[in-house]
N, C-alpha and C positions, 0 to 999 in steps of 0.2 A: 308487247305485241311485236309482231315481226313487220318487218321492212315489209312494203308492198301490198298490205291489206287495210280494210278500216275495222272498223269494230262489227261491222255487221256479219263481212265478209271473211272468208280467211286467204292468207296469204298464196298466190300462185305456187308452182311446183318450182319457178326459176328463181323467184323470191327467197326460197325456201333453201336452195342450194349452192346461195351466193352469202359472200358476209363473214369475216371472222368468227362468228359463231358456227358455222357451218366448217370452215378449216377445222378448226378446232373440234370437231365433232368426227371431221373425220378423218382427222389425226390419232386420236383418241380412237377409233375404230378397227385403225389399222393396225395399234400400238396394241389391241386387244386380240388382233388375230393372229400377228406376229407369237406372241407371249402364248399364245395357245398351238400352237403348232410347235414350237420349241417344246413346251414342255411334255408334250404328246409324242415329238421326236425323242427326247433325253428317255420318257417312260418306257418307251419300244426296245431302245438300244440298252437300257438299264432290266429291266426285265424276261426282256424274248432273247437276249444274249447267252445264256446258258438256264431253261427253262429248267426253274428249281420253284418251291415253296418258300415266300419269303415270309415269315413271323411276325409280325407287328405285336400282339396283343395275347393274349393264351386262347382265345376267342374269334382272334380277326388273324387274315391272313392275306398277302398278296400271290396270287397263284395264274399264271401267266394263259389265259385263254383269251382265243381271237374267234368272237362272234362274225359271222359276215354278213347277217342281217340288222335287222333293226333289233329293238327290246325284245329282250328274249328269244330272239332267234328269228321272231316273224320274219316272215316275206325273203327269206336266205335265199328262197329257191327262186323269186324272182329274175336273178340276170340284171345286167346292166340297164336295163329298160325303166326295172322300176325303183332302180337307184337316183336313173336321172331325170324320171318323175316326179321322185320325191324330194329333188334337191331342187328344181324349176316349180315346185308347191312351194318350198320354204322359202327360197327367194320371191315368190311372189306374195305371201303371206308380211313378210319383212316387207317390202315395198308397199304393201298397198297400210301395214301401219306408218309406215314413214309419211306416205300420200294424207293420209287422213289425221296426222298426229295433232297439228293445231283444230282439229272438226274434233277430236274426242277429249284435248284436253290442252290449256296452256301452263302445264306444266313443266321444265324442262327436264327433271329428273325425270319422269314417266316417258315422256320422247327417248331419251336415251335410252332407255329400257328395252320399251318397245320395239326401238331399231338393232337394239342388240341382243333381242331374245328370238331372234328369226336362225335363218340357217345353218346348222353348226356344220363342223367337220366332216362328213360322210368320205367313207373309203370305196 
């Protein structure tokens, strides 16, 4: 159990954000965004540098297209609006798991999960 709660109850939001484990969580989160955004930069500069057909397999192939929507193209034509709708959903999604992590489960691999499967990258 975490610092700041009893067994009935769960731990405050400031409990929850203070404590070597919480460094550590969000070091580790930071070291994950880091490492994603490099390797998203190397992919860009390594691929959209002189747009070719790259070969992997006889089967599979890397071929350099820049989607500006979501999956599959959805919502392309929305504009910046509901880009920054949908990145203030995702961040709020991740938060409100983080908020509720010890209410759904005291596990701590699943907490990290959950705070790390919210907002990714959006351009």
């Amino acid at each position: 159990m975490i610092d700041g709660g009893t067994p009935d109850t769960p731990p405050n939001l400031g409990a929850r954000l203070t404590g070597s484990a919480a460094r550590r969580l969000m070091v580790f989160a930071l070291v994950v965004l880091v490492l994603d955004q490099v390797s998203k930069q190397y992919m860009l500069d390594w691929i959209f540098a002189t747009p070719q057909v790259y070969p992997v397999l006889p089967f599979v192939n890397l071929v350099p297209v820049w989607n500006p929507g979501i999956s599959f193209g959805m919502l392309a034509d929305g504009g910046l609006v509901v880009r920054i709708g949908l990145t203030c959903l995702a961040f709020a999604v991740a938060g409100w798991f983080f908020w509720n992590s010890t209410a759904l489960t005291n596990g701590r691999m699943l907490r990290l999960d959950l705070s790390l499967a919210g907002p990714s990258g959006m351009r």
